[in-house]
C-alpha positions as a LaTeX table, in Angstrom:
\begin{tabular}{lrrr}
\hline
Residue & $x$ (\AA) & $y$ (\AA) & $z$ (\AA) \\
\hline
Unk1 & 0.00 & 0.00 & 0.00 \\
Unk2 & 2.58 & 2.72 & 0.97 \\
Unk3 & 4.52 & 1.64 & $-2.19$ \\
Unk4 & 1.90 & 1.84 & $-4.09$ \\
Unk5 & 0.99 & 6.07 & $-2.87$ \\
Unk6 & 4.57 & 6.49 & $-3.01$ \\
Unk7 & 4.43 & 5.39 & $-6.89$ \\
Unk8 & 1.78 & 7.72 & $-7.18$ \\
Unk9 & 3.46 & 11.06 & $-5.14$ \\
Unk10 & 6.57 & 10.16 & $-7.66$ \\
Unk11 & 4.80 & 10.15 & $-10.74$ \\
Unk12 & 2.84 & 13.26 & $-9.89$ \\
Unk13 & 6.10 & 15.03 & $-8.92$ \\
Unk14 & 7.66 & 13.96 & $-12.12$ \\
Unk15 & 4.02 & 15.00 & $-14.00$ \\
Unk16 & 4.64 & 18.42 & $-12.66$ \\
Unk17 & 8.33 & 19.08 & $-13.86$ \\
Unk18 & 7.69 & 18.10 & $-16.91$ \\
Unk19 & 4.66 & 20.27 & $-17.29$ \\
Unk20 & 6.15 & 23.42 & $-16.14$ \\
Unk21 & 8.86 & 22.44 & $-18.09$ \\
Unk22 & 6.42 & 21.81 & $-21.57$ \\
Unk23 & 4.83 & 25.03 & $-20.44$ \\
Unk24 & 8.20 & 27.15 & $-20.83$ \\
Unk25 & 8.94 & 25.24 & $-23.62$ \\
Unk26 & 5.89 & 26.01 & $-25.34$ \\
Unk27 & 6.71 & 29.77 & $-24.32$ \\
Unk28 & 9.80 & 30.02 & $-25.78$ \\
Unk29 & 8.88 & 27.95 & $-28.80$ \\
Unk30 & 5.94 & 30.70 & $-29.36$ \\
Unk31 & 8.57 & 33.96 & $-28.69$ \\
Unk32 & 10.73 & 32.65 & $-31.49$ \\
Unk33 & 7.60 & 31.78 & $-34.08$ \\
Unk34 & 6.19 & 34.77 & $-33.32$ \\
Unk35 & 10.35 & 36.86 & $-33.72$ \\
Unk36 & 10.79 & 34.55 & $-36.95$ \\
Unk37 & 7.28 & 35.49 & $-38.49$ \\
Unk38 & 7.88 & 39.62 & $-37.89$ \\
Unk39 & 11.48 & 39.07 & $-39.39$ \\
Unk40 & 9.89 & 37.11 & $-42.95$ \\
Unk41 & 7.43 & 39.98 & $-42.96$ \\
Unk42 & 10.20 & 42.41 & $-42.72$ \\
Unk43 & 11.90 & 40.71 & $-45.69$ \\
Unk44 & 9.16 & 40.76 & $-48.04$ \\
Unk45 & 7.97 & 44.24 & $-46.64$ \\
Unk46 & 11.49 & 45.42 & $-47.31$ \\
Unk47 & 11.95 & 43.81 & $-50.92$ \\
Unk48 & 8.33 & 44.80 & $-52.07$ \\
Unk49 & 9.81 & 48.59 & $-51.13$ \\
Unk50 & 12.73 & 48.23 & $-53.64$ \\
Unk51 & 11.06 & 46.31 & $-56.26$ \\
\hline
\end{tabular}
């Protein structure tokens, strides 16, 4: 039985690192979509001025 809720504490601990972790992740991963989509659109903004 004790093994058994200590399975169950470890597993949750282990649930939440890796959450927060796929939460900062997901953070960063959106920062740099959201840096890599303004530089494209700077690109083509800047070669549709000097075409």
């Amino acid at each position: 039985m004790s093994l058994k809720l200590y399975y169950l504490i470890f597993n949750n601990i282990n649930l939440s690192i890796f959450y927060k972790n796929y939460k900062k992740i997901n953070i960063i991963f959106n920062l740099l979509k959201n840096h890599l989509i303004n530089i494209i659109a700077k690109i083509f903004y800047i070669r549709y001025i000097f075409l």
